[in-house]
C-alpha positions in Angstrom: -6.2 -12.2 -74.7 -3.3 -14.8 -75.2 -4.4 -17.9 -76.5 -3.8 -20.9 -73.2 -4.1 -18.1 -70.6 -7.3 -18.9 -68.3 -9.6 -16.2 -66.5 -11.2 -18.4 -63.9 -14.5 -17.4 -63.2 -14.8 -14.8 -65.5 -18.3 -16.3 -67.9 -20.2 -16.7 -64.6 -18.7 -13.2 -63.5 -20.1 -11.6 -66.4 -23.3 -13.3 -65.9 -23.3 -11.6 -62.0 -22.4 -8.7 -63.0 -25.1 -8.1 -65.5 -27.9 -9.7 -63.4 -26.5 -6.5 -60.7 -27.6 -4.2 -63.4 -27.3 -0.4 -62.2 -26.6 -1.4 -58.4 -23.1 0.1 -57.4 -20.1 -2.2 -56.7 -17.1 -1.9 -55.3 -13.8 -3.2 -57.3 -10.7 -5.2 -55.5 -7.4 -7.1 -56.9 -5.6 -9.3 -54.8 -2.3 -10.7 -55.9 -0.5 -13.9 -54.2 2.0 -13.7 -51.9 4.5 -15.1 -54.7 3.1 -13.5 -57.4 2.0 -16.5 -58.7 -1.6 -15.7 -59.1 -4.0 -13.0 -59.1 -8.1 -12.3 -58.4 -10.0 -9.3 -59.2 -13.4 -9.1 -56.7 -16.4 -7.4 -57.4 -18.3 -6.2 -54.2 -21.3 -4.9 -53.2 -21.5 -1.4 -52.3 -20.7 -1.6 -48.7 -18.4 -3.6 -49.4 -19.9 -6.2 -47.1 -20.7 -9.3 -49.7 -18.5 -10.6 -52.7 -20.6 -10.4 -55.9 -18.3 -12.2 -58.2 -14.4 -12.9 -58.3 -12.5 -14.2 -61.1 -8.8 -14.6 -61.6 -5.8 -16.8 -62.9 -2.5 -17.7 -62.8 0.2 -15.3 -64.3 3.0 -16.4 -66.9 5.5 -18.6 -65.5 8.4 -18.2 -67.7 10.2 -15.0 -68.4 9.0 -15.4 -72.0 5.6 -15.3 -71.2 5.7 -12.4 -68.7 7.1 -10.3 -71.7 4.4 -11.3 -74.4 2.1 -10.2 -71.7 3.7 -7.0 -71.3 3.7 -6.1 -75.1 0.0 -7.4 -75.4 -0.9 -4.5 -73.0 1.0 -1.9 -74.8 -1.0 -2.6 -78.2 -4.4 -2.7 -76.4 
């Protein structure tokens, strides 16, 4: 991960997620409106209850967007 680029939420997340053990969850992403920001959502398995949700701004310059990019194509 980028160096200055903040996950929100995602250390207690984690924490969640591995206290749920082998119960099944369900997997979201909701984006902004404006593309600003994004959140991925862990729910249960009905879907009912959020589990855990972490998430964070994206880049803001054009610069940023395409180091992004090129960090995904190495991974």
């Amino acid at each position: 991960m980028k160096r200055g680029h903040t996950i929100d939420g995602l250390a207690d997340s984690v924490d969640i997620l591995l206290r749920a053990g082998e119960e099944p969850l369900r997997t979201g992403s909701i984006d902004a409106v404006d593309r600003s920001s994004w959140f991925t959502i862990f729910l249960n398995s009905t879907a009912t209850v959020v589990v855990a949700c972490c998430g964070g701004r994206r880049p803001t310059t054009m610069e940023s967007a395409v180091l992004s990019q090129r960090r995904w194509q190495f991974t």
